[in-house]
C-alpha positions, 0 to 999 in steps of 0.5 A: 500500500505504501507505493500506492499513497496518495499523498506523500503527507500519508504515513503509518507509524508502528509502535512498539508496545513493551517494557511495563506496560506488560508488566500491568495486568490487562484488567488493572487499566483501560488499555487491555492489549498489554500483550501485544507487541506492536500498535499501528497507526495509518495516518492518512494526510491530505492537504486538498479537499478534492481528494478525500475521496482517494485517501479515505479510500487508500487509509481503509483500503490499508487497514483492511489489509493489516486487519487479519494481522492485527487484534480486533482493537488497539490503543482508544486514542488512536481511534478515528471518528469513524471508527466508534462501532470498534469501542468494545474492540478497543476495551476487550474484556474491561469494557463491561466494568467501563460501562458500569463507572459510567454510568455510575459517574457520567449517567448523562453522558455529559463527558461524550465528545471522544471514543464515547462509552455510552452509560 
């Protein structure tokens, strides 16, 4: 997909995941993927408008790729606005407990303008 970009602004970052963040048990945070090894992220960057159409295109078309390959979720803040039917991806196992402190401290759901887990 790399020499199919559509824009030299488009780039993927692959980060590595280690050190202590697999030291702490997939259950005691948020983040559960403490075991995987690697977290990507497809940035796609476009300065004019009338390309959203091939871009968009060139970033799903990626992620489609890397899917098979990849742990149903990732990193919440790596999420794009598009992407919020993954939210129970991106908390595995912890989502469940997740939706019970919201709606135990946010029943509103006053604080909702990000990767929103609805109380």
């Amino acid at each position: 997909h790399g020499p199919q970009v559509p824009a030299v602004n488009s780039t993927v970052h692959i980060y590595p995941i280690n050190g202590a963040c697999h030291r702490v048990a997939p259950d005691a945070t948020a983040f559960a993927y403490r075991d995987a090894a690697f977290a990507t992220v497809i940035a796609g960057m476009w300065p004019d408008p009338s390309d959203n159409d091939a871009n968009t295109a060139w970033v799903r078309d990626y992620y489609e790729a890397t899917a098979p390959l990849s742990e149903a979720g990732g990193y919440v803040n790596f999420m794009a606005g598009d992407d919020q039917s993954r939210i129970r991806d991106n908390y595995k196992g912890n989502y469940d407990r997740l939706v019970q402190v919201k709606r135990t401290f946010d029943p509103e759901n006053l604080f909702h303008v990000n990767q929103n887990i609805a109380p």
